[in-house]
KEKE-3310 file (N, C-alpha, C; in steps of 0.2 Angstrom, whole numbers, plus 5000, padded with zeros to 4 digits):
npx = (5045:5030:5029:5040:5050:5043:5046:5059:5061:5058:5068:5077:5076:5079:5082:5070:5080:5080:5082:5094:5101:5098:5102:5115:5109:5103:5113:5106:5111:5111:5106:5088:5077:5061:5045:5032:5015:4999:4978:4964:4947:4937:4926:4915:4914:4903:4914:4921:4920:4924:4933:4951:4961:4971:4974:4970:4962:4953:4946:4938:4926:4924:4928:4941:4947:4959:4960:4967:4972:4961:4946:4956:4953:4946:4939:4925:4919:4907:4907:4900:4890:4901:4896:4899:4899:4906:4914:4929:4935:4951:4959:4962:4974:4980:4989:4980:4988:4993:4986:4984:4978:4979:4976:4965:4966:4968:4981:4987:4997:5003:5007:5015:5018:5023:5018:5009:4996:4983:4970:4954:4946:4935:4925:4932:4936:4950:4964:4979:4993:5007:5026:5034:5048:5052:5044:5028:5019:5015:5009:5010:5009:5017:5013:5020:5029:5026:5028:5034:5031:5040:5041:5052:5065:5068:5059:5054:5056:5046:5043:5027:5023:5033:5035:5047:5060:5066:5075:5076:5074:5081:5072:5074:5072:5077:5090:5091:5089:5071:5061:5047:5037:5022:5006:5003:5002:5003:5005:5001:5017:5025:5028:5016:5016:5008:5015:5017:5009:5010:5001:5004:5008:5022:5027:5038:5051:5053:5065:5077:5074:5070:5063:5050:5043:5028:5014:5005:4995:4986:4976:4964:4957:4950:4939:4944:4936:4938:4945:4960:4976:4989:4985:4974:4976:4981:4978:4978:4976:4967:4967:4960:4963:4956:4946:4953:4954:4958:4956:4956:4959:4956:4964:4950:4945:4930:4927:4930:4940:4937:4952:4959:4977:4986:4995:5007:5007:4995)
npy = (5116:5112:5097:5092:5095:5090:5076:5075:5078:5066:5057:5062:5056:5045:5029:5012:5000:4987:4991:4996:4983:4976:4968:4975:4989:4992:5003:5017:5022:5033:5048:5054:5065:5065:5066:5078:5075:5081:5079:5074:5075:5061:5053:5050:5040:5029:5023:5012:5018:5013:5005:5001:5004:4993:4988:4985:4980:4980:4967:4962:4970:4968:4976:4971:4970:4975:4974:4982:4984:4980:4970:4963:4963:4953:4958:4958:4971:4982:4990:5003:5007:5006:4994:4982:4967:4954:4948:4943:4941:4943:4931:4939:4944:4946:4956:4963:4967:4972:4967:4958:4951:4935:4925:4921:4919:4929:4938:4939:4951:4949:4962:4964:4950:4940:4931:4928:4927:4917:4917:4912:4919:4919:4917:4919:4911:4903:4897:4894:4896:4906:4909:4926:4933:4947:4965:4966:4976:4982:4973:4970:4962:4958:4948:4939:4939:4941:4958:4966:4978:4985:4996:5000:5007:4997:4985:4970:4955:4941:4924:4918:4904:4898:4911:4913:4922:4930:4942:4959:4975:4993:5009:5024:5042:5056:5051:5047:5035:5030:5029:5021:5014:5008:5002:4994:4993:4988:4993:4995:4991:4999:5000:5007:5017:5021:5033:5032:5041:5052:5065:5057:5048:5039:5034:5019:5013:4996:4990:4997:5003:5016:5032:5039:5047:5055:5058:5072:5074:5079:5089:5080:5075:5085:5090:5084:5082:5073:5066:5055:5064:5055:5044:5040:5041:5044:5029:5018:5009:5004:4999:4998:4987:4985:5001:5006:5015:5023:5019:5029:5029:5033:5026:5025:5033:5041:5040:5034:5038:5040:5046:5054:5054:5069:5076:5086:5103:5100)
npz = (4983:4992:4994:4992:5001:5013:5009:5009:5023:5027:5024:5033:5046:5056:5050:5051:5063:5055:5042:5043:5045:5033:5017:5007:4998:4980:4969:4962:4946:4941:4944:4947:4945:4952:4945:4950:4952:4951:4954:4950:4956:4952:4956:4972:4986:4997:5013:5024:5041:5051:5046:5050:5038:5029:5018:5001:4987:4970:4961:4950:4947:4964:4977:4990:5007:5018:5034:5051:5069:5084:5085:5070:5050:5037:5021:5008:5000:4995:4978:4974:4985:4996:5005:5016:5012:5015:5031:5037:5053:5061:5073:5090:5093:5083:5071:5058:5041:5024:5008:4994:4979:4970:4955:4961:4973:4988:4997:5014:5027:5041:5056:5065:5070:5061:5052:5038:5025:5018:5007:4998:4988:4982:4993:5007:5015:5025:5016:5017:5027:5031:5034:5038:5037:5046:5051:5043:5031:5016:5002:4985:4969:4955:4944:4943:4954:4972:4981:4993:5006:5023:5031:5032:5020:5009:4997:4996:4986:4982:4983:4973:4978:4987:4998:4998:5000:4986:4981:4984:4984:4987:4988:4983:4984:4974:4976:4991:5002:5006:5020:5028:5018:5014:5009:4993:4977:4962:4945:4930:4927:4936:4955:4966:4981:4997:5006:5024:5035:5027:5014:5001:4988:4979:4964:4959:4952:4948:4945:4950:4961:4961:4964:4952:4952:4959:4966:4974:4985:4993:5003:4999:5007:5014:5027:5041:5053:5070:5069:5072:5071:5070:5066:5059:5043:5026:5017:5006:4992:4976:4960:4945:4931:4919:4919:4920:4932:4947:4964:4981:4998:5015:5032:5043:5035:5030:5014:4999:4986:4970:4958:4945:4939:4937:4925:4927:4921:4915)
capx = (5038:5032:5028:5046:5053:5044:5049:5066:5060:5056:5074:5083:5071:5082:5076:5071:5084:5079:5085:5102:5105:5098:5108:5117:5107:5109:5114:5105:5116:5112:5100:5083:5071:5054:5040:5025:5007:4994:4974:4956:4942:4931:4921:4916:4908:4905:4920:4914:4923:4927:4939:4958:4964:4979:4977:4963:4963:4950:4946:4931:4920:4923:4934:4943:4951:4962:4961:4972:4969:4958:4948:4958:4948:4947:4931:4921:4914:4902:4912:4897:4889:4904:4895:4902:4897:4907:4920:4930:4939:4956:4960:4963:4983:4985:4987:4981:4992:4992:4982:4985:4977:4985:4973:4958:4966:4971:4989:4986:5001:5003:5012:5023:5017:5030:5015:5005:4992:4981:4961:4950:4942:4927:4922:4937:4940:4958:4967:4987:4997:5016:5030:5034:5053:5051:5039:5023:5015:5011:5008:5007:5010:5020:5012:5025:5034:5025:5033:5032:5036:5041:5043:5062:5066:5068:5054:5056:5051:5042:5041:5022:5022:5034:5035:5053:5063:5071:5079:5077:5079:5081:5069:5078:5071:5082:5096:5093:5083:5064:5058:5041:5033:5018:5001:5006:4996:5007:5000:5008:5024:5026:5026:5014:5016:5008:5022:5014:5007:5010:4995:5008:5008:5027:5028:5044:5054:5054:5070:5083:5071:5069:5056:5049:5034:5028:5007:5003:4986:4987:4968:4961:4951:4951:4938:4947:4936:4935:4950:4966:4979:4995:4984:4968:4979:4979:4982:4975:4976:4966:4969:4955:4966:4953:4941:4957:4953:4962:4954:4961:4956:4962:4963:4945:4940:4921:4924:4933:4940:4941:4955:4963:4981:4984:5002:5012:5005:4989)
capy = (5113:5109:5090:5087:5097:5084:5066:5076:5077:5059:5055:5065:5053:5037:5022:5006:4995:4981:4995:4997:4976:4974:4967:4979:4990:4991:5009:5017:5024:5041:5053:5054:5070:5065:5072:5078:5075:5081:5076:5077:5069:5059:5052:5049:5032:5031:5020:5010:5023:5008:5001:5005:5000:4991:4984:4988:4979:4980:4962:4959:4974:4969:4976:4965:4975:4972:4979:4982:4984:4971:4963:4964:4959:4952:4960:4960:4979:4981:4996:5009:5009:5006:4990:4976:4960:4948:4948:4938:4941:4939:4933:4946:4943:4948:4964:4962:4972:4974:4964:4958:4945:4932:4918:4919:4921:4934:4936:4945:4951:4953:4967:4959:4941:4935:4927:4929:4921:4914:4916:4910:4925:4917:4915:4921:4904:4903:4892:4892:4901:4905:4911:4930:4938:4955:4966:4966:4983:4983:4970:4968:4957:4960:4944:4933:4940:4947:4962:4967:4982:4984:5000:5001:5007:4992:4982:4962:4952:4935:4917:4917:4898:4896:4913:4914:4930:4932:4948:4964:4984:4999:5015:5031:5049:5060:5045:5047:5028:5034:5024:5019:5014:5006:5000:4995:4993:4988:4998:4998:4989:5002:5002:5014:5017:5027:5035:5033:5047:5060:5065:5056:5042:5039:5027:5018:5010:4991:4987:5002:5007:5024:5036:5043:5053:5057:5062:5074:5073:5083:5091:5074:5072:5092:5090:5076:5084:5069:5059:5056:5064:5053:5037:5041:5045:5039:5024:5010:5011:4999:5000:4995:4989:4986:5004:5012:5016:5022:5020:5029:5031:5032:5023:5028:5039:5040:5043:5030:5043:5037:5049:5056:5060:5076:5077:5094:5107:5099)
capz = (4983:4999:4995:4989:5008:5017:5009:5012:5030:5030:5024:5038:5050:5058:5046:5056:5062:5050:5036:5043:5045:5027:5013:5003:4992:4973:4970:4955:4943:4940:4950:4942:4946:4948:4941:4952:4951:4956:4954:4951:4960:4948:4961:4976:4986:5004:5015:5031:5045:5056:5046:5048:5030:5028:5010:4996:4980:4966:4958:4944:4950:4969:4983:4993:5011:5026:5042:5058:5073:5085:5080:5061:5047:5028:5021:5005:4997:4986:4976:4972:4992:5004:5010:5017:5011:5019:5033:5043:5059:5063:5081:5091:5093:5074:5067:5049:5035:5017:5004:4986:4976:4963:4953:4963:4980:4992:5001:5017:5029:5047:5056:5070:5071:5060:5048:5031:5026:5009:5007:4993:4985:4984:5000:5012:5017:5024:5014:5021:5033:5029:5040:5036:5040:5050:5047:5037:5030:5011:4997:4980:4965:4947:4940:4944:4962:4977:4983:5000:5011:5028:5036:5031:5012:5005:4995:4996:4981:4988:4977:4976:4980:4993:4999:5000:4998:4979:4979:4987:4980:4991:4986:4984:4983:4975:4979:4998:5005:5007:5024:5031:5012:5017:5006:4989:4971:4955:4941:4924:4928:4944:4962:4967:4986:5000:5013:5031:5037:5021:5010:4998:4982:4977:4958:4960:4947:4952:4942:4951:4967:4959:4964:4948:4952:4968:4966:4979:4987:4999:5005:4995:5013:5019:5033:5046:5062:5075:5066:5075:5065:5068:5065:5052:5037:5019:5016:5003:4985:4971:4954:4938:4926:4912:4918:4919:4938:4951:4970:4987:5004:5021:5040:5046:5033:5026:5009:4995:4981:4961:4955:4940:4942:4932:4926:4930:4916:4913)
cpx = (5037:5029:5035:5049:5050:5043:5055:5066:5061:5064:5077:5079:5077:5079:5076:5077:5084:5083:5090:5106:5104:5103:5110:5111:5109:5108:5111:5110:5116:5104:5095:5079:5064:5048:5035:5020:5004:4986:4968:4951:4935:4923:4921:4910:4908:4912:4918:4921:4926:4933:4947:4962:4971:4981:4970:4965:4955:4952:4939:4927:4919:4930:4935:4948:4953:4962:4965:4969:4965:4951:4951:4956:4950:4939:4932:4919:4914:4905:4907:4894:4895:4902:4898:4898:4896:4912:4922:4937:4947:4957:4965:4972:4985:4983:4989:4985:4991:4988:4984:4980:4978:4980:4970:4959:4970:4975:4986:4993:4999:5008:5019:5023:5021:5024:5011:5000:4987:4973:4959:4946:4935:4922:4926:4936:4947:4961:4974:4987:5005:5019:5033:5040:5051:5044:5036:5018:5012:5012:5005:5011:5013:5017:5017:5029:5026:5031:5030:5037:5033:5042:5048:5062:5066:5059:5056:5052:5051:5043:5033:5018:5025:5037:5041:5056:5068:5074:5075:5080:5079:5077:5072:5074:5075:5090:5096:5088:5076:5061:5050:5032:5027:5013:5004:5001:5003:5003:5005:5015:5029:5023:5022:5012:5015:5015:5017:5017:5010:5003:4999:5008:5015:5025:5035:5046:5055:5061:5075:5078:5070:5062:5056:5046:5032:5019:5006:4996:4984:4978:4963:4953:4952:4946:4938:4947:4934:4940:4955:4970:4985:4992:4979:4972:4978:4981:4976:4973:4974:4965:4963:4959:4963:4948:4946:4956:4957:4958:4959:4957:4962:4960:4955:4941:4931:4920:4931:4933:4942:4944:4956:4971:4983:4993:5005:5011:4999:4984)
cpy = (5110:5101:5087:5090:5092:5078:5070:5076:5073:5056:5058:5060:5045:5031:5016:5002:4990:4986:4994:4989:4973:4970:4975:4981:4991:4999:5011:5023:5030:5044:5055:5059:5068:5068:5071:5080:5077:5078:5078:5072:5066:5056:5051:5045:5033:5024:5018:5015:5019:5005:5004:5002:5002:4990:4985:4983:4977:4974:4961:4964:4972:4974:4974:4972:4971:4977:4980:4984:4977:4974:4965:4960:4959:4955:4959:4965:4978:4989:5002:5011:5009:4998:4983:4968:4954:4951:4944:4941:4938:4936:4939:4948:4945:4953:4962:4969:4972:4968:4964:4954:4942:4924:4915:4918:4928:4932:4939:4945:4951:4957:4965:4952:4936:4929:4929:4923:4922:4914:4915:4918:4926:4916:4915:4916:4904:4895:4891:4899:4900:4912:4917:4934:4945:4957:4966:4971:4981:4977:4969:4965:4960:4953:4936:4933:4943:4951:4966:4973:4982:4989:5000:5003:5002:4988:4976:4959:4944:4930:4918:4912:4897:4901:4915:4921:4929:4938:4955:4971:4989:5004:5020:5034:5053:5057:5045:5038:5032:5027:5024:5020:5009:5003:5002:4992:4992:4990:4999:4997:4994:4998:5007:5014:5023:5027:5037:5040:5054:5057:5062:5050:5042:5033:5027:5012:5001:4988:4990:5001:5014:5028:5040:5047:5052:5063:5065:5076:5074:5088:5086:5074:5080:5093:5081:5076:5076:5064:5060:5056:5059:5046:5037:5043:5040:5035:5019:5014:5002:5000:4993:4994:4992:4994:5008:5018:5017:5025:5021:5032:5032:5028:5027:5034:5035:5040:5038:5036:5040:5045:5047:5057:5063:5075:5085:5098:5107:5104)
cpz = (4990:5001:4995:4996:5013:5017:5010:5019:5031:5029:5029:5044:5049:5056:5054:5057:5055:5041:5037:5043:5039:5023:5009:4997:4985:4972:4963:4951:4941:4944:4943:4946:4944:4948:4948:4950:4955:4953:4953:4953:4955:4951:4967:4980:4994:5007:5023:5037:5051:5053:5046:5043:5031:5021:5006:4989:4974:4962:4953:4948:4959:4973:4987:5001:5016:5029:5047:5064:5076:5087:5071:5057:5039:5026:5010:5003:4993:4987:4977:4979:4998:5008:5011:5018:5014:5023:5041:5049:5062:5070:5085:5093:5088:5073:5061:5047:5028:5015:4997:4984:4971:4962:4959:4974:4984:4998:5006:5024:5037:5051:5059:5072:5067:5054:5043:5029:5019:5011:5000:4992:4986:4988:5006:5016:5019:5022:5015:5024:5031:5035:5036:5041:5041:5050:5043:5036:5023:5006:4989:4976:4957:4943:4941:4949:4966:4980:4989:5004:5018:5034:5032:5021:5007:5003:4993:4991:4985:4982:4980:4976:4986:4997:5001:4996:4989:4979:4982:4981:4986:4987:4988:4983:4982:4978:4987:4998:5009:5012:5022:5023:5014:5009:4999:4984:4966:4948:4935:4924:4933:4951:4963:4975:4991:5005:5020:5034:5035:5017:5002:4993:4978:4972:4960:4955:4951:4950:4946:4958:4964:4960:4957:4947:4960:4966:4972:4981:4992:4997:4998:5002:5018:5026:5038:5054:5064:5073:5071:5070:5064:5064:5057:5045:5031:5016:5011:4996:4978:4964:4948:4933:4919:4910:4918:4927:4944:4957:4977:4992:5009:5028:5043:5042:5028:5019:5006:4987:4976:4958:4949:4941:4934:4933:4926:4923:4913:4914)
residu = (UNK:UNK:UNK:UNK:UNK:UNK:UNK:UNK:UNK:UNK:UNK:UNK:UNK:UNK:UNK:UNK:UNK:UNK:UNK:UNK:UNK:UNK:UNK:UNK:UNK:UNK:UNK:UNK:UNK:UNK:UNK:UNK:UNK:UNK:UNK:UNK:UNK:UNK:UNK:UNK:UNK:UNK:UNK:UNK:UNK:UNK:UNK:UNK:UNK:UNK:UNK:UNK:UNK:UNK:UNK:UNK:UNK:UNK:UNK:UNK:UNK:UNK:UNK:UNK:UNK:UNK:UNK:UNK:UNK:UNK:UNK:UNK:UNK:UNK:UNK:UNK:UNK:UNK:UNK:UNK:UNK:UNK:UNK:UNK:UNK:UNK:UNK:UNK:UNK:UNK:UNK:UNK:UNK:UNK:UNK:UNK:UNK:UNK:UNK:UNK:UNK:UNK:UNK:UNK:UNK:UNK:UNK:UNK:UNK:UNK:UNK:UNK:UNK:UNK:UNK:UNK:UNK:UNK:UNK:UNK:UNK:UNK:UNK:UNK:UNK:UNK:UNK:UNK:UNK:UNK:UNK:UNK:UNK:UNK:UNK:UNK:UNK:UNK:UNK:UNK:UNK:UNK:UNK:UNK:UNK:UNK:UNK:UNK:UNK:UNK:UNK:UNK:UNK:UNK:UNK:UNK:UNK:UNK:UNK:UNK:UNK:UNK:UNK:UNK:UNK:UNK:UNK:UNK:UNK:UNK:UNK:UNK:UNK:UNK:UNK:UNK:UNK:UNK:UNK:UNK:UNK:UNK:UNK:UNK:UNK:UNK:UNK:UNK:UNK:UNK:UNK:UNK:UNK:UNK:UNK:UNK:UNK:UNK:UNK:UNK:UNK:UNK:UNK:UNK:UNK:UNK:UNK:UNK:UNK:UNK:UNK:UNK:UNK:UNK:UNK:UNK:UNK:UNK:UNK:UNK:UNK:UNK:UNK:UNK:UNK:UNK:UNK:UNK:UNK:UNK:UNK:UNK:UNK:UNK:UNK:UNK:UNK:UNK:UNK:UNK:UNK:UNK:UNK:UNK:UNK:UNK:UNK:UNK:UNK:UNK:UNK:UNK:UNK:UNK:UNK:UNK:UNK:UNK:UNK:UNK:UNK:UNK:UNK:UNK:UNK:UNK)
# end
């Protein structure tokens, strides 16, 4: 299958340092084959082309985004046009990353600044600043942890008061450690995680690190004339619980896809 030959590709790929000086992973106890999905396009909305999405999350009929690059930005979209309501500016020293939000405010990461930081929903007011070990790529939330990846196979659970590390798992594929797991969505008491730069959606077991399914979504976005291909790829995943929704874009693309994923047979 030539989605499951290149996350095998991505594991033969030297993980970050910060993998190899990790703590000890927990080893899962038996090898799990996971299922692949594939998808169908239920809709499709427009996506502003300027933004380089870091983080996406659907709250109460809004979408909430983080961006990269400078200047990196917190924004406001209204879902059904693509437009942007509100947004506010990081300084240009900070590269935004991922995005959650937990009781009315949003978490948001940055990449190599060594900082994270806390906004009001309501009105993307910054309300704190906290100090963030390593790297910062993708975040989201189980109701009661943040969980944070960082480039390196591991996913870090966070206190989401005093942002301190609580435990750690490693992500396997096929029991190998699956690096550079970026922009993350919890769905149904999964991890649901793009893999930078694959047209790719890994679920992952939050208890073991287990990949269980692996959606492939490959020609999601088939004309990518004027894109840069190592940088514009797919990334930012927000999840409806109550409409049963599942939103996915990418870094600079024009178009915000509401999928289906179709299970293997359907």
């Amino acid at each position: 299958m030539r989605l499951a030959a290149v996350l095998a590709a991505i594991l033969l790929t030297t993980a970050p340092a910060a993998a190899q000086t990790a703590a000890p992973p927990t080893a899962p106890v038996q090898t799990v084959e996971p299922v692949f999905y594939g998808y169908e396009v239920v809709r499709t909305r427009p996506h502003d082309r300027d933004a380089f999405t870091q983080g996406l999350v659907y709250v109460d009929g809004v979408l909430f985004e983080s961006t990269g690059r400078a200047p990196s930005t917190i924004r406001r979209v209204r879902l059904d046009d693509g437009v942007v309501q509100q947004r506010i500016d990081l300084p240009s020293d900070l590269f935004g990353e991922g995005l959650t939000e937990v009781d009315g405010r949003l978490i948001t990461l940055t990449w190599k600044n060594g900082k994270g930081f806390v906004w009001n929903a309501a009105d993307l007011t910054r309300i704190d600043e906290f100090p963030l070990q390593g790297e910062g790529w993708g975040v989201t939330d189980d109701g009661s942890r943040l969980i944070v990846s960082d480039g390196t196979p591991f996913l870090r659970f966070l206190d989401p008061v005093t942002k301190a590390e609580t435990g750690r798992v490693q992500v396997t594929f096929r029991d190998r450690p699956l690096p550079r797991l970026n922009e993350l969505e919890w769905i149904d008491g999964e991890v649901w995680a793009n893999v930078w730069m694959q047209d790719a959606i890994v679920r992952i077991d939050p208890s073991t690190g287990i990949v269980t399914g692996v959606i492939d979504l490959a020609g999601l976005m088939p004309d990518r004339a004027g894109m840069e291909p190592l940088d514009d790829v797919l990334n930012g995943i927000a999840w409806d619980p109550e409409g049963r929704r599942l939103f996915v874009t990418g870094k600079h693309w024009p178009t915000l896809f509401e999928i289906r994923v179709v299970a293997p047979g359907s």
